[in-house]
N, C-alpha and C positions, 0 to 999 in steps of 0.2 A: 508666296504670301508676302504681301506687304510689311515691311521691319517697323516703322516709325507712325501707323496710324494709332491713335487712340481712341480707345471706348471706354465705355462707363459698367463701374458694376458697382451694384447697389446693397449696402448691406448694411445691417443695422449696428447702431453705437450702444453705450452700454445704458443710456435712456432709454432706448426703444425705438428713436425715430431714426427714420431713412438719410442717410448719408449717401452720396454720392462717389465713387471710388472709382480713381483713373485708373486704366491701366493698358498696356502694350500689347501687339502679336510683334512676333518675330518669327522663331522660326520652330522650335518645340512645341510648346501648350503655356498655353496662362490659365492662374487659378487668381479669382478675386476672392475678395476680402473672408464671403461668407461660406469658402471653401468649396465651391461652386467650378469647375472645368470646365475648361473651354480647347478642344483635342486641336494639335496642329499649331498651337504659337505657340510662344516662349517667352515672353517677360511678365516678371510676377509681381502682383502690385501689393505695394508693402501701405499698410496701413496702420501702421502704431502697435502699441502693445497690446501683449498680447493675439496678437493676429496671428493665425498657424495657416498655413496653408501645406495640406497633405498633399498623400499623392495621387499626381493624373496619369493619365497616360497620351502619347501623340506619336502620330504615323513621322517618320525622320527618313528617306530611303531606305523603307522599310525592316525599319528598325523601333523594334516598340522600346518607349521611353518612358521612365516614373521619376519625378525631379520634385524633390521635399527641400521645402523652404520654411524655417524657424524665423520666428520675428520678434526680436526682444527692441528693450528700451536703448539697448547701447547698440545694438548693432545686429546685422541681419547676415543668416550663416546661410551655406548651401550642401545639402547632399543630393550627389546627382546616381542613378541607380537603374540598373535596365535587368527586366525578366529571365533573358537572356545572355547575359553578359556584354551585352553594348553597351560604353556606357557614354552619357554624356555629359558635359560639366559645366557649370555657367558662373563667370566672372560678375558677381553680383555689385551695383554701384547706384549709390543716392544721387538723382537728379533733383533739384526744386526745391523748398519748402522745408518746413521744421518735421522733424520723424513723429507721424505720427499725424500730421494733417490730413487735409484731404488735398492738398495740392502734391503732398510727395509721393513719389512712385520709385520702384526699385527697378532700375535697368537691369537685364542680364545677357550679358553676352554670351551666347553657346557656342560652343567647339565641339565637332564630332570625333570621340576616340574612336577609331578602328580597329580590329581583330585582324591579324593576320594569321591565317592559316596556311601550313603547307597539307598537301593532302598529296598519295601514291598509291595507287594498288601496287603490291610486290609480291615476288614468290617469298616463298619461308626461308630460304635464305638470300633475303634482303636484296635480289635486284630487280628493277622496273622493266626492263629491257634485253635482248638479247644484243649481243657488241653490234649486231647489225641493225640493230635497234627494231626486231622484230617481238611484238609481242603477241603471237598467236596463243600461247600457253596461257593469256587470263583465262581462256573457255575451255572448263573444266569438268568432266564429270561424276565429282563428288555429290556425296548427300549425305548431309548428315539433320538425323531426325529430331533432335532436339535445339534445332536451329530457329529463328525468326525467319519470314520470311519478305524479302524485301519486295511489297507492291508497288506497281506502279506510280499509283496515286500517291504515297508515302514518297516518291523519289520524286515525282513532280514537285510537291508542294517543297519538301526541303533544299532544292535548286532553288526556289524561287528566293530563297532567304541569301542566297548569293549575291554579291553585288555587280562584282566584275573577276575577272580571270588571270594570272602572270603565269606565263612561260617561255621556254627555251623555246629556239627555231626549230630543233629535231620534233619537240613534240609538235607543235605544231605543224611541223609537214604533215606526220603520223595521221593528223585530225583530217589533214585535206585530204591524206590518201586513202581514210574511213572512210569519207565523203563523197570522194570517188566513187567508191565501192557499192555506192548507195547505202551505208547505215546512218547517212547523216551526219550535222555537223553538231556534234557532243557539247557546245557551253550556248547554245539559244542563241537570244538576242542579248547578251550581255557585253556589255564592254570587253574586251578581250587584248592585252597588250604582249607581244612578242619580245621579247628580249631576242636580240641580233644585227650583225653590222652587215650580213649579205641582202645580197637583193631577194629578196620571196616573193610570191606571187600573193594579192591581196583580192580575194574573192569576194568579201562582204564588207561595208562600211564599219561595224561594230571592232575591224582590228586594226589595232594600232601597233607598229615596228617603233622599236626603241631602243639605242644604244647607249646614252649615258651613265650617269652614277644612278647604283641601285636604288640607294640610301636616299637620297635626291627623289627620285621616282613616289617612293613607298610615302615618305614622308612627306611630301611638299604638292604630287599630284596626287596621291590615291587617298590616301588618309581624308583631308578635308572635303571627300566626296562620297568616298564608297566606305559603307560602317562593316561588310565583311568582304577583305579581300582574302581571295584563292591562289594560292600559288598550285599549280599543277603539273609542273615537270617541268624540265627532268633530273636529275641528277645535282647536278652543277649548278643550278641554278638554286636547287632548292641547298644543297652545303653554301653557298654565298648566303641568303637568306637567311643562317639560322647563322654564320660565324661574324653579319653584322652585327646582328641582335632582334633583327626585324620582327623574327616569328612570333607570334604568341602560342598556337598551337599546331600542335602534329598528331594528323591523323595517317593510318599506317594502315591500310585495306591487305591483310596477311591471304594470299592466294594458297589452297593447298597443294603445293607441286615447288620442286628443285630443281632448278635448270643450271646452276652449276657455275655458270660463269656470265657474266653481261655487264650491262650498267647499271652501280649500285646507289641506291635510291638516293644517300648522300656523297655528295664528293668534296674534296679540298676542304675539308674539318680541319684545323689546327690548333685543335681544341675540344677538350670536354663538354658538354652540353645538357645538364643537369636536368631532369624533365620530371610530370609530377603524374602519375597514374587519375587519369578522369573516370574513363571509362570502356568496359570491353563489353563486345557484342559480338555472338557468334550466331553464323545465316544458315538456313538450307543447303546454300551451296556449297558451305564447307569455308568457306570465307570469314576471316576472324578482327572484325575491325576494334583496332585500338585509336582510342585518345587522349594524348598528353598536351597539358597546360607547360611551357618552357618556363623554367624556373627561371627569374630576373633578379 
């Protein structure tokens, strides 16, 4: 979408008659004057006192966004707010004109915050893997009757709200060697980035090998792009990701079964990691998934 074209929206002054009111797309949603949305830009055109403009909403890599802008005589505030906990935030600034004409407009710069999740199926006592990094034991034949049941369609559509993927090389072998097997390759067409300095084999355009600084990565490539990223294993990867500070959430897929010894979902913790109870859900299969908000 074009940043810098301007359109008109038209709404009426406190006479009655029709004013002319500029204002911006970018990259969110714009709302003129007479609280009127327009889904998909992002600059919001300030019109003088009095002027409120509620909330909209617009598609952001799919991420739904509500951005509430207050317009007073001194000065024009922003709260930026998402249904889902995206959220996105816009550096609000007077271009042109006396506040309050019809020549001034309110630029806003938007920034995407991202979500970082880690996510792991584990046995109940807490490893992802067997030391040879076999995980046959997810497939389980529990039932337990007072469980949800996780559809297809419900697992579809909640993928989609993914944006892209971070993991170890181990897991990702595991993926090729699912894939082999013919069950397919587990994360779509989503961007998918490997953390590792050896040579791997690279099967699909969607994955990218990456060696550098974690921190670097999360913040500087994924952030300004992808509004929820995954972390997905393994072990090591995801204890680096919570002892930067990266994560925002951890979801913990409780398998019912002890296997006693393997790789444990986190590693190299040097440090306590303070978490906040979201929410628990327990499946059909006996599967018990928790979600914690990291305390910051």
């Amino acid at each position: 979408m074009p940043g810098s074209r301007l359109q008109e929206a038209s709404s009426r002054n406190h006479s009655g008659s029709i004013v002319r009111r500029p204002w911006s797309i970018c990259c969110v949603c714009a709302i003129s004057a007479d609280h009127s949305t327009v889904h998909g830009a992002g600059l919001v055109g300030c019109t003088g006192r009095g002027a409120r403009a509620d909330l909209c909403t617009g598609a952001v890599a799919n991420a739904t966004v509500g951005i509430s802008v207050v317009c007073d005589r001194m000065a024009c505030r922003r709260i930026a707010t998402s249904a889902e906990g995206r959220l996105h935030s816009a550096d609000l600034l007077h271009r042109s004109g006396t506040h309050g004409s019809s020549g001034s407009r309110l630029l806003a710069k938007v920034r995407l915050i991202s979500r970082v999740t880690i996510h792991m199926a584990a046995s109940l006592d807490g490893f992802i893997a067997r030391r040879d990094g076999g995980v046959d034991w997810l497939e389980t034949s529990d039932k337990f009757e007072g469980g949800d049941t996780m559809a297809p369609e419900f697992v579809e559509e909640f993928l989609k709200t993914i944006s892209c993927y971070v993991m170890g090389s181990r897991t990702y072998e595991t993926a090729l060697a699912f894939e082999a097997k013919g069950f397919g390759w587990s994360y779509g067409d989503k961007p998918t980035f490997v953390l590792t300095t050896r040579e791997l084999p690279r099967t699909r355009d969607t994955v990218e090998f990456y060696s550098g600084d974690l921190t670097w990565l999360v913040n500087e490539r994924l952030k300004p792009v992808f509004p929820s990223i995954w972390f997905v294993g393994g072990g090591a990867v995801s204890g680096e990701c919570l002892r930067l500070g990266l994560a925002d959430d951890v979801r913990y897929s409780i398998m019912p079964i002890l296997i006693g010894d393997g790789i444990s979902f986190f590693e190299g913790l040097d440090k306590d990691i303070a978490l906040h109870l979201v929410e628990v859900k327990a499946y059909d299969s006996g599967m018990v998934a928790l979600r914690h908000e990291v305390r910051k």
